[in-house]
C-alpha positions in Angstrom: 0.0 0.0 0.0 2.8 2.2 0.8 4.3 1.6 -2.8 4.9 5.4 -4.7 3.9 6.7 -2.0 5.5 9.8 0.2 6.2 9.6 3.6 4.6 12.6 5.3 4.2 11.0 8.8 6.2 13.6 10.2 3.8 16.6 10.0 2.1 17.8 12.4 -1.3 17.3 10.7 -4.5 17.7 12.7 -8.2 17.1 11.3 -10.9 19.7 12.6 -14.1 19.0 12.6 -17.6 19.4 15.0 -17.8 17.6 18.3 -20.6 14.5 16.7 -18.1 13.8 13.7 -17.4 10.6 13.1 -15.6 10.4 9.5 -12.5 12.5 9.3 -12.1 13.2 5.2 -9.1 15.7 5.7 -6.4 17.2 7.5 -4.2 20.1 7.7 -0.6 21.1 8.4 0.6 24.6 7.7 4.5 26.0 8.4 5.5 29.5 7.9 8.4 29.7 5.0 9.7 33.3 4.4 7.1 35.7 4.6 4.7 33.1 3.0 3.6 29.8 4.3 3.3 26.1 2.7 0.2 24.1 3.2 -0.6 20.7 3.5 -4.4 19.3 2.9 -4.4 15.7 3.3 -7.5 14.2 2.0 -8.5 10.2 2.2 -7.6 8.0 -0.1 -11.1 7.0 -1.5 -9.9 5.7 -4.3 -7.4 3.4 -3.3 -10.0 1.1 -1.5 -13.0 1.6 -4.3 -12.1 0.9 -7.4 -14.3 1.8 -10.6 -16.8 -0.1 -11.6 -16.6 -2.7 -8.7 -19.6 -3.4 -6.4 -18.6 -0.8 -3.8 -18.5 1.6 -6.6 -21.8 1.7 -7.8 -23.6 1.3 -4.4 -21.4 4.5 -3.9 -22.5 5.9 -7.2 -25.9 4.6 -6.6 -26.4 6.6 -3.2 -24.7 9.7 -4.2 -23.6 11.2 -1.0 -24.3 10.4 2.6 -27.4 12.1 4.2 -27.0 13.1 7.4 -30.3 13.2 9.8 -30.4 14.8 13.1 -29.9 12.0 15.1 -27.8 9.7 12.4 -25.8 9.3 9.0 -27.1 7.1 6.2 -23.1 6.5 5.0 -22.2 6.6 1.4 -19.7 4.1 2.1 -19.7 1.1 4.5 -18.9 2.1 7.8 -15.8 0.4 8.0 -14.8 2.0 5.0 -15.8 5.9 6.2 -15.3 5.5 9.9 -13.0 3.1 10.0 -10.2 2.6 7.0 -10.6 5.5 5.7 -11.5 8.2 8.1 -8.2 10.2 9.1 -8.3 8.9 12.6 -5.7 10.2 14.8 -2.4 8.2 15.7 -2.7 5.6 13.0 -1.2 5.5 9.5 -3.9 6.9 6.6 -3.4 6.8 2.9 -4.0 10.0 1.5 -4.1 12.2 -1.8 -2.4 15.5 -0.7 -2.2 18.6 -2.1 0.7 20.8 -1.6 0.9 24.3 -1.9 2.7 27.5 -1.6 0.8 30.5 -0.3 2.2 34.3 -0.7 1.8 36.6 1.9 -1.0 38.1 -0.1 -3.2 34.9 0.3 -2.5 33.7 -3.6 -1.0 30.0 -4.6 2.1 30.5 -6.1 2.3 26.7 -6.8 1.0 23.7 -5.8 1.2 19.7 -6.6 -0.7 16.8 -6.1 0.9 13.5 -5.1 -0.2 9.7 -3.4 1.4 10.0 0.7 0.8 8.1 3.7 0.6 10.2 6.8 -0.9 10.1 10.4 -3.1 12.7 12.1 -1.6 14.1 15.7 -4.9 15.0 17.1 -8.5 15.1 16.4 -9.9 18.6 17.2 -12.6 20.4 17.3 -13.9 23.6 15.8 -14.4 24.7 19.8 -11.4 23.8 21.3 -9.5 25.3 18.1 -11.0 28.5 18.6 -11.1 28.9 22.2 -7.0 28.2 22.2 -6.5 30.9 19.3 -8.7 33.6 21.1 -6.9 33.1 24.2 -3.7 33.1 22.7 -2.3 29.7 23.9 -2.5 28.3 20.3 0.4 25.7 19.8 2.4 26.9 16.5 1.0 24.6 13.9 -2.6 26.0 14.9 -1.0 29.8 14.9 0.4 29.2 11.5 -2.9 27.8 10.1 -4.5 31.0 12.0 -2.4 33.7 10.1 -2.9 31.8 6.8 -6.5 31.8 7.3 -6.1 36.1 7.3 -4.5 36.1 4.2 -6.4 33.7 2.4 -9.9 35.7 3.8 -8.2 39.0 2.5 -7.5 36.7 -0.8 -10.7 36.1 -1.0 -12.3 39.3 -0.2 -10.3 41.1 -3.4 -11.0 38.8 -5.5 -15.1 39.4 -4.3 -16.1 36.3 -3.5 -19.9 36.6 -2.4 -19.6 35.8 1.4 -22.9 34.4 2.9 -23.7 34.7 6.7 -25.3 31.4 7.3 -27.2 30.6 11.0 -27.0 27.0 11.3 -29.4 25.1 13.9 -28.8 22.1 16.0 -31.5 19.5 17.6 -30.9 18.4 21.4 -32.9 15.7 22.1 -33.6 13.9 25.1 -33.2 10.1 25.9 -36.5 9.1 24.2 -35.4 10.8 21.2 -38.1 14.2 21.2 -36.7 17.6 20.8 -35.9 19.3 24.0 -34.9 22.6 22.4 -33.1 23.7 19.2 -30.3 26.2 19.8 -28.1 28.5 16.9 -24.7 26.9 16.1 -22.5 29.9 15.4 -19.7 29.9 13.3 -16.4 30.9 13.8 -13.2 31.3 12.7 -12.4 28.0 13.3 -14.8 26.7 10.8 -13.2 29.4 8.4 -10.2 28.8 8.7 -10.6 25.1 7.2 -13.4 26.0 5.3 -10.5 28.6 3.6 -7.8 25.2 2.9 -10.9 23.5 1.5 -11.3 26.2 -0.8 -7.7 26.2 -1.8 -7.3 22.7 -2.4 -10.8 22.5 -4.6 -9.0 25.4 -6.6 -5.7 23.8 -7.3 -7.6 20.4 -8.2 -9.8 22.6 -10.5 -6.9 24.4 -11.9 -4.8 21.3 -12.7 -7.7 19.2 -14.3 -8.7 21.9 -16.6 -5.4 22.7 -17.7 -4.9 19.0 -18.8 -8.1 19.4 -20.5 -9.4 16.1 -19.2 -13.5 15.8 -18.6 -14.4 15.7 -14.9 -17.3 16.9 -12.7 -17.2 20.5 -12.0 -19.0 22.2 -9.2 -20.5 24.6 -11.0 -22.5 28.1 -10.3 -23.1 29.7 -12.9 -24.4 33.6 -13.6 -28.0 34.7 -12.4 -30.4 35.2 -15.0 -31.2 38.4 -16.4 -35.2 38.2 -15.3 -34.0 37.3 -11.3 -31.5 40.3 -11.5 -33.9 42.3 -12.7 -36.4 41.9 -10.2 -33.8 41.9 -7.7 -32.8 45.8 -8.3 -36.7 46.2 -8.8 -37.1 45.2 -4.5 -33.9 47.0 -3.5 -35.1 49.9 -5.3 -37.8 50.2 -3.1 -36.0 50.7 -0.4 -33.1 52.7 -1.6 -30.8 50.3 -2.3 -29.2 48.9 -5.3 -26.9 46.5 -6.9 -24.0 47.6 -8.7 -22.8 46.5 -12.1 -24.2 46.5 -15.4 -27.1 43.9 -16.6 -24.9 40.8 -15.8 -23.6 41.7 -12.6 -20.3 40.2 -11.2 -19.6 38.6 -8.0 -18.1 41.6 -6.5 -21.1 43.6 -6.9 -23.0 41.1 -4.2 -20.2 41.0 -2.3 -20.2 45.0 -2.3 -23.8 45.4 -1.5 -23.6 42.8 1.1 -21.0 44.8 2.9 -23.1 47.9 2.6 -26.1 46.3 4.3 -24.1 44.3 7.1 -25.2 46.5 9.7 -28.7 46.8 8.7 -31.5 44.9 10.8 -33.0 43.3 8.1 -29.5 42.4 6.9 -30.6 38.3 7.5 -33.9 38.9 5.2 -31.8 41.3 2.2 -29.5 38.4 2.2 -31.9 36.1 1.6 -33.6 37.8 -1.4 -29.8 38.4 -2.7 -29.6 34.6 -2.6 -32.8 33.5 -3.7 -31.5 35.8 -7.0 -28.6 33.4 -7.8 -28.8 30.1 -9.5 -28.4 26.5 -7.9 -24.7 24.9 -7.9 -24.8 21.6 -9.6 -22.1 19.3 -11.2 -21.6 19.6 -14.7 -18.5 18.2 -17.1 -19.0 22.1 -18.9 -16.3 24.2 -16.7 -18.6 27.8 -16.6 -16.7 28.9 -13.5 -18.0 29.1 -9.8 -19.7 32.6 -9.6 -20.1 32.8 -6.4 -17.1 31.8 -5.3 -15.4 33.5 -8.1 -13.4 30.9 -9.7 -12.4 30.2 -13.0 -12.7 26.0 -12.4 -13.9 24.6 -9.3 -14.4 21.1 -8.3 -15.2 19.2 -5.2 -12.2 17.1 -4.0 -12.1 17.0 -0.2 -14.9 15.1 0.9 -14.3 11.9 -0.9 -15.9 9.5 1.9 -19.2 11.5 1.8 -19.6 12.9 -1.7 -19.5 10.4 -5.0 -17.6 13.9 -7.6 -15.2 14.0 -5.1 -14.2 10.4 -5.5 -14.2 10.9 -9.2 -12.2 14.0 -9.2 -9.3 11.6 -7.4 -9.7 9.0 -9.7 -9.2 12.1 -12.5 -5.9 13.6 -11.0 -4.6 9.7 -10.3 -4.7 9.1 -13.7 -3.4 12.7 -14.7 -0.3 12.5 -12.3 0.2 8.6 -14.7 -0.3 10.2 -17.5 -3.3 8.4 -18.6 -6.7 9.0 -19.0 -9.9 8.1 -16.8 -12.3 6.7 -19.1 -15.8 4.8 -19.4 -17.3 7.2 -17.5 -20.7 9.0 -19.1 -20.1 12.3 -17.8 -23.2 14.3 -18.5 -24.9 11.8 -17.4 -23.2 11.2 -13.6 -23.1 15.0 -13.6 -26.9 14.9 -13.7 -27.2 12.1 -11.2 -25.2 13.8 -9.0 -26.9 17.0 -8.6 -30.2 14.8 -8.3 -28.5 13.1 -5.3 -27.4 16.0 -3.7 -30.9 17.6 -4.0 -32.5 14.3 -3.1 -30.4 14.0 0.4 -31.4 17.6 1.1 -35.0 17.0 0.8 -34.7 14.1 2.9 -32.8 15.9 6.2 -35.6 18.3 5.6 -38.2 15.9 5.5 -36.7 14.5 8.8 -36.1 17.5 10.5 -39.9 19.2 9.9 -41.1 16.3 11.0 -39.3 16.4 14.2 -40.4 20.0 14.9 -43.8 19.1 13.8 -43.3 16.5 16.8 -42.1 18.9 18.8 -44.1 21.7 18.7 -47.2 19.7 19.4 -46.3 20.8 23.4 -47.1 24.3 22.1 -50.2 24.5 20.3 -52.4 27.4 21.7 -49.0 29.5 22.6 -48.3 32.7 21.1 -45.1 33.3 19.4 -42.7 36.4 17.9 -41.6 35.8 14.2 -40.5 37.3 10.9 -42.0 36.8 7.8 -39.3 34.9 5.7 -41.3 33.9 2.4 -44.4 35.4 0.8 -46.3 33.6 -1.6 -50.4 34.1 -3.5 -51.3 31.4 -0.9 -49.8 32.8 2.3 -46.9 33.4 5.0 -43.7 31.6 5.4 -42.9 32.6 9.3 -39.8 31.7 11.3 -40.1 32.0 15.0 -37.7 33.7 16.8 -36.4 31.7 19.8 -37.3 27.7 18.0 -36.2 27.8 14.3 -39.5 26.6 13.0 -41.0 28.4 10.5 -44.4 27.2 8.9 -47.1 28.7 7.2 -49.9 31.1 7.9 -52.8 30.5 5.2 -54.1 33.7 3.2 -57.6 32.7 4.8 -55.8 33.2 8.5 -54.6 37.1 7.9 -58.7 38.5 8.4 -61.7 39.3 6.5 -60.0 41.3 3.4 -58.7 40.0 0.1 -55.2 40.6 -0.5 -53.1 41.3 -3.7 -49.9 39.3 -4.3 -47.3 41.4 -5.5 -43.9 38.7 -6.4 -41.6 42.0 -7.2 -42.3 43.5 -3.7 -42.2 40.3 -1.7 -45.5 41.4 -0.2 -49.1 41.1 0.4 -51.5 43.9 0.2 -55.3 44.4 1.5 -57.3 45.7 -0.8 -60.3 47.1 1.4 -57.9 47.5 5.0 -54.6 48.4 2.9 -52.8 46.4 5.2 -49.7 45.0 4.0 -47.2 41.8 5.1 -44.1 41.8 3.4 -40.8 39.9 3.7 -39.2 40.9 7.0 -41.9 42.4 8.4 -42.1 40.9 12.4 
């Protein structure tokens, strides 16, 4: 197994992840050379165990990606595969497809290679624990390195005007009979950042080398918003003062400008939601048309290969590249189809799950009276999310009193016609 391989057990490589994590696709090790820094992501060796076209393979292919539920994961792969074997578990040797690369002090990759190594992870950490030890200043070096490479690369990314989402994710606690006891706001920090910014690298430099081979693969790919959503997008911010920059195709930076602008602004949660709901849906595609959000020429997913079927195929892409062979036998338009479908499909399902679970839950409080904001408006109704439980649900048309009410899609609102009384998005 070791054959061709380079020895990289020396690092100090760490994998951080949240506290429930159970399979550990990569790791990181960062060293400060010059005024730059060089950066190792180390990402499981997939490939090596599940070989095309064999029965592990097409279950994989088959299932897409894992789905992760509340309470547990439906694996892509068999557990002893992504938990066991695979997974980057600390103090043992891992086979691993790393990815090498030179950072400036400006935050670009001045070069990078890919290459087959066996390594093994010094520690499992969390996302907690790494940020409590950098805020407090008792970091030990490899996490301070990391740290200040994380600045540059945010900086990096921040030029270049990469659209940059503030996302409020939500976690169940449930009690030993398996009901919700409360659901509580998992904030991010700059822990999650900081691999979330080595993730992005890595995807880049895969990207970057596959498309300058020229060789067919999956790309993750996001491409421009329409012309229509754009336009109906300045039409809302119009009406309150606001607009986007740019001409009728607007770029990346212009978001990420606007976004800035309205940081501070209450309804900053609800502008950015209408600024999303205005750009198109990632998928994977063999036609490289660039990552607009992320602004990136080519983009692919390649380090989450335990959890994601492209980013298996992406390795299986740059093994053959780094042979000087091709991957073939592979329908690419196809599999790129099937794995949006699967992405989409898994998505539906945690949702599924997790409605019905707060369905469950709020049972307890029917009869109560709650605070919300209005987060969707459609002919039919309300979408409302309440403030202190995550749950948002409808409120029918025939619920909002004895008046008949306009919809008006550009606005985000409706409007009664004999009270003049009007709900719009954001509105408490």
């Amino acid at each position: 197994d070791l054959k061709g391989r380079k020895d990289l057990r020396e690092l100090e490589f760490v994998t951080i992840d949240g506290e429930t994590a159970k399979d550990f696709d990569d790791a990181v090790c960062c060293r400060r050379e010059g005024k730059g820094y060089r950066l190792w992501v180390a990402i499981a060796d997939v490939s090596h165990y599940v070989r095309h076209g064999e029965p592990l393979d097409q279950d994989a292919r088959e299932r897409g990606t894992s789905v992760y539920f509340p309470r547990r994961v439906i694996p892509m792969l068999p557990e002893k595969l992504s938990n066991g074997l695979c997974s980057l578990n600390p103090d043992v040797d891992r086979l691993a497809m790393v990815c090498e690369m030179a950072v400036t002090p400006k935050g670009e990759i001045a070069q990078y290679e890919f290459y087959n190594a066996v390594f093994r992870s010094k520690a499992r950490l969390t996302y907690t624990w790494v940020w409590d030890r950098i805020a407090s200043g008792k970091a030990p070096e490899n996490l301070q390195n990391l740290y200040a490479l994380f600045k540059v690369l945010a900086e990096a990314r921040g030029r270049r005007g990469a659209i940059d989402f503030e996302t409020v994710e939500t976690r169940m606690i449930f009690d030993a009979k398996g009901k919700i006891e409360k659901i509580v706001a998992e904030k991010r920090n700059d822990a999650h950042r900081l691999i979330e910014e080595c993730m992005l690298a890595a995807n880049v430099c895969a990207g970057d080398f596959i498309a300058k081979h020229g060789h067919p693969a999956l790309y993750r790919v996001h491409d421009v918003p329409t012309v229509e959503k754009v336009g109906a997008l300045r039409d809302f911010l119009a009406e309150l003062g606001l607009q986007l920059p740019g001409g009728e195709v607007p770029r990346p930076k212009d978001y990420a400008q606007l976004l800035e602008k309205i940081r501070k602004r209450p309804d900053f949660l609800l502008l950015q939601t209408i600024l999303l709901r205005s750009l198109k849906q990632a998928v994977y595609s063999p036609d490289n048309l660039g990552h607009f959000g992320l602004a990136f020429d080519a983009y692919v997913h390649f380090t989450s290969p335990i959890r994601r079927y492209p980013d298996l195929l992406v390795h299986r892409v740059l093994k053959h590249l780094l042979q000087r062979r091709s991957y073939t036998g592979v329908d690419w338009e196809a599999l790129g189809r099937h794995c949006s479908e699967t992405e989409r499909r898994a998505d539906d399902a945690s949702r599924d799950v997790e409605n019905w679970l707060k369905c469950y839950y709020m049972r307890d409080h029917v009869g109560s009276t709650f605070v919300g904001t209005i987060t969707g408006v459609a002919a039919f109704g309300l979408f409302v999310t309440l403030d202190d439980y995550f749950v948002d649900g409808l409120v029918h048309i025939s619920e909002l009193g004895r008046d008949y009410f306009q919809y008006d899609g550009a606005r985000h609102a409706l409007l009664g016609e004999r009270t003049g009384k009007r709900f719009r998005l954001a509105d408490r």
